[in-house]
N, C-alpha and C positions, 0 to 999 in steps of 0.2 A: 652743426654738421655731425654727421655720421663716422667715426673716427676708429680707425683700429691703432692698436699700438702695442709693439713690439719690443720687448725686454725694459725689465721695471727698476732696473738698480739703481741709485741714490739718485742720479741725476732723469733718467727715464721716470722714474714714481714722481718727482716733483715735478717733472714737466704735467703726466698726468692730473697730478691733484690742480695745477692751474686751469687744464682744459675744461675740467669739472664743475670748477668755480664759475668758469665762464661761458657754461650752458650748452658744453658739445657734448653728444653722447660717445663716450669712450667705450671701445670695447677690448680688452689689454688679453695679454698673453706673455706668459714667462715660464722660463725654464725651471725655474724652482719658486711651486707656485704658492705657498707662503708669503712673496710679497704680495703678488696679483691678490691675494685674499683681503689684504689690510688695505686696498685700494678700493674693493668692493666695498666697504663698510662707508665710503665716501661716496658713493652712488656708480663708478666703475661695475659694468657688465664681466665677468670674466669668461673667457672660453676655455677650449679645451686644446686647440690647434692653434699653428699658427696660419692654418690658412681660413679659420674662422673669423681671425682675425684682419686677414686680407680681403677685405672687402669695405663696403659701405663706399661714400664719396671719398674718401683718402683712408690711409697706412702710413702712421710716422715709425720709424728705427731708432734705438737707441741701443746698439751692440758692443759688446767691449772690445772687440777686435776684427782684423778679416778674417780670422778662422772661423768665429761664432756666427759673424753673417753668412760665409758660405755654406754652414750647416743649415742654416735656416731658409735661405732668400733661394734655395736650389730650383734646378730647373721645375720641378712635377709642379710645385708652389708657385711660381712664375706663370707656366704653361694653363693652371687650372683660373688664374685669376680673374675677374672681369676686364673685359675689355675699356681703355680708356682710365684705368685704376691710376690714381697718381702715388706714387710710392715718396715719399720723403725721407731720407737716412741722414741721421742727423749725430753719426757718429765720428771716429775721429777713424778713417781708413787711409788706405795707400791707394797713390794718385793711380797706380796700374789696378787697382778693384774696384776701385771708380768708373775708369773707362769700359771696364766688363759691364759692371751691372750697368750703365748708362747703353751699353748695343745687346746686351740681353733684354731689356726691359723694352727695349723701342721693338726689337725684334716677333714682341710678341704683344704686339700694342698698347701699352703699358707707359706710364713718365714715369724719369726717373729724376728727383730732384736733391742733389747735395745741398743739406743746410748744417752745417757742423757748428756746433755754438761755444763762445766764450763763455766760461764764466765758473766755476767751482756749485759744487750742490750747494750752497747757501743763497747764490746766487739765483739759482735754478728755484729754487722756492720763492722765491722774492718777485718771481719773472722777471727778473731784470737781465735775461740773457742778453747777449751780441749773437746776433744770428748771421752767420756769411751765408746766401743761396745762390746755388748757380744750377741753368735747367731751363727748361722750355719755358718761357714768361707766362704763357696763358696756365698754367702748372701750378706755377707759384704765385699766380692771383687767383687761382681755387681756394690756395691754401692760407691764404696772405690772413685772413679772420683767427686762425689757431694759432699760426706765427707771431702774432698780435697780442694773444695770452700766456707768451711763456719769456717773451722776450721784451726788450725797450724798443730794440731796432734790429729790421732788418736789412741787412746789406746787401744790395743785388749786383753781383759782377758777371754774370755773360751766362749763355747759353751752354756749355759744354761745365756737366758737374764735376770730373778732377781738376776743375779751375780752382772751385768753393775747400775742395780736399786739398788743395797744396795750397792754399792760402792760411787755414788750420793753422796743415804741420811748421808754416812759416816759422807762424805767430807764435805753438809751443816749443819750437826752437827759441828762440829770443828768448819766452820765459825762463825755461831751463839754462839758459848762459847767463840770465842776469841773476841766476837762484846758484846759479856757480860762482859769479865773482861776487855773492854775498858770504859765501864761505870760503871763498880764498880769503877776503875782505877782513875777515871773522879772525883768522889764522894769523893774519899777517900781525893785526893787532894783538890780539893775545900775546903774543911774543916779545911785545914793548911795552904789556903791562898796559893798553888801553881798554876800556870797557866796550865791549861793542854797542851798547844802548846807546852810552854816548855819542860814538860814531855815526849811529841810526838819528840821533836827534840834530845832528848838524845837517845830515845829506838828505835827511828828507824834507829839511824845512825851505829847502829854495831849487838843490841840484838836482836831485830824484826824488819828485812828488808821485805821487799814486800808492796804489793799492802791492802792487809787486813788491818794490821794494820795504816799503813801509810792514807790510802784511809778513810776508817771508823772513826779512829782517828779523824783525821780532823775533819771531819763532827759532831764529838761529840763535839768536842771542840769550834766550831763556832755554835753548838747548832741550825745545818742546816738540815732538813731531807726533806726537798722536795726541786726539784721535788723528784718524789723515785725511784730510780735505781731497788730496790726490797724489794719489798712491807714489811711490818712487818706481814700481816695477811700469805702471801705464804711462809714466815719465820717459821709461825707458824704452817704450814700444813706438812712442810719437818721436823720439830721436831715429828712434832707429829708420822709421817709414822714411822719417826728412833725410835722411843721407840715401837711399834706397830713390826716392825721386829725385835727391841728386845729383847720382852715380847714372840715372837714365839720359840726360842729359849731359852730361860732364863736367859740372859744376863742383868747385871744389870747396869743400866746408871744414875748414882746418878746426875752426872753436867746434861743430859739432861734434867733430870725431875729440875733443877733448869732453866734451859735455859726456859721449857716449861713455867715454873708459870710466868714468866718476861713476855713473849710476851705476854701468856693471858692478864696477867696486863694492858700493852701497846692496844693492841686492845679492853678494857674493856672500857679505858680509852678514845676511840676515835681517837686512834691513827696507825691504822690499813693499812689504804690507805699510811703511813708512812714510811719514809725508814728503812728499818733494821737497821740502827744507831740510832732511835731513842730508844734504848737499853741502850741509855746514860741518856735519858731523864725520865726514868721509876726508872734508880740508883739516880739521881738529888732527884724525889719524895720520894722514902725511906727516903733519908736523908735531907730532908726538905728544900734544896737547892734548887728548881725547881720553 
C-alpha cells in the first residue's frame, strides 16, 4: 500500500520501520525532521508537509497528545485531502477529540479510524502491538494488511472511534494503579526490612504473572527508571484524559484520582522524563525511605 504517516517518535518510527519491512511504501513526516531522515535510510520517502503526507490509499497518526493533533489534523489539511482518505490515529487521545475528528472527518468525506495500541516501544519494534480499532469496518479492512505488520492482533470493537479511545485510557488506567500499588508495595516492605525482589519472586510466580508486574516490579526494586520505556509525564496525560471521560459521564474514579496526585508528585518533583516505575520512588518519598 501507499502509506503516509504522521509523527515519528519511538513508538511511530518503529511502527514505520515494520511497514517497510513489509513492503508498503511509506511516506512519513515529522516535526523535527532528524528522525524522518534516519527513517529514509531504511527505504522511508520523506516529505516536507503534512499534507504530502495525507494522501496515497491511507494516513496512519502517531501524535503525543490532543494538542499536537490539533495542530496538525486542522481544518485546511482535512478540507484539502482526497476524498475517501482513510485516516488512521493511533494515538493515545481523549474520548471528546475523538468524537471531533470522527464528525470532521466524515464531514468532509474522509474515515476516520481509532486504533490506539498496547504495548511500549520495544514492543512496537518487535510488531508485536495489541491494536484496539474502532471506525467504519469497510476502513479498517482497507487497512487491516499494515495493521497486520505492526501488531500480533487486532481487536475490533464497533463502529464509533471514541469507543477504541476509552478503551486505551481504560487499560492505561489499570496499568498506572497496578504501577501504584507496586510502590506502595515497595514502601510498605522496606519498612519491615523485606527485599522487594523477593516479594517480586513470590507474587509473580503464581498470583501476578505477566509482563506489568514482573516488568515494573523490577524496575522498582532495582530503583531503575531510565532509560524510560514511558515517560511518567505521558503517564500522567493518559490519567488525566481517563478521569476527563469520566467526569463526562459521571462515573466516579476514586484510585484514579489517587493514581493522578502520585504522578503530579513525580513530575513536581522532576521526575517527569522518568519511567512510569518511578511510582515506586514517589511511595519510597512518603515514607521517608527515598
Amino acid at each position: 500500500m501507499d502509506i503516509g504517516f504522521i509523527g515519528l517518535g519511538e513508538m511511530g518510527g518503529a511502527m514505520v520501520a515494520n511497514m517497510l519491512k513489509a513492503g508498503h511504501r511509506v511516506r512519513v513526516w515529522n516535526r523535527s525532521p532528524e528522525r524522518a531522515q534516519r527513517l529514509a535510510e531504511a527505504g522511508a520517502v520523506v516529505v516536507a508537509t503534512p499534507a504530502e503526507a495525507f494522501a496515497g490509499d491511507a494516513v496512519f497518526s502517531m501524535l503525543a497528545d490532543d494538542h499536537a493533533v490539533r495542530e496538525v489534523f486542522d481544518a485546511p489539511l482535512l478540507a484539502g485531502a482526497p476524498r475517501g482518505l482513510t485516516h488512521v490515529n493511533m494515538a493515545t487521545i481523549s474520548v471528546a477529540l475523538a468524537e471531533t475528528l470522527a464528525h470532521e472527518h466524515a464531514h468532509r468525506g474522509l474515515h476516520y479510524v481509532a486504533a490506539p495500541v498496547l504495548g511500549r516501544p520495544d514492543v512496537a519494534a518487535a510488531g508485536k502491538l495489541t491494536i484496539v480499532a474502532a471506525g467504519p469496518a469497510e476502513a479498517i479492512d482497507r487497512v487491516q494488511p499494515v495493521l497486520d505488520a505492526i501488531g500480533q492482533k487486532t481487536w475490533r470493537i464497533g463502529s464509533l472511534p471514541q469507543q477504541a479511545s476509552v478503551m486505551k485510557l481504560a487499560a492505561n488506567f489499570m496499568l498506572a494503579s497496578a504501577v501504584e500499588a507496586l510502590g506502595e508495595a515497595s514502601a510498605l516492605l522496606a519498612g519491615h526490612g523485606v527485599a522487594m525482589q523477593d516479594f517480586l519472586d513470590v507474587i509473580t510466580g503464581g498470583l501476578f504473572t505477566g509482563p506489568v508486574y514482573s516488568g515494573y516490579g523490577k524496575m522498582i526494586a532495582e530503583r531503575r527508571y531510565e532509560p524510560a520505556l514511558f515517560k511518567a509525564r505521558l503517564g500522567l496525560k493518559d490519567v488525566r484524559l481517563a478521569l476527563a471521560a469520566a467526569n463526562a459521564t459521571h462515573t466516579p474514579m476514586p484510585m484514579a484520582s489517587t493514581v493522578h496526585d502520585s504522578l503530579v508528585q513525580a513530575v513536581a518533583q522532576g521526575d517527569g522524563e522518568k519511567d512510569f516505575a518511578v511510582l515506586g520512588e514517589v511511595s519510597a518519598r512518603r515514607a521517608g525511605r527515598a
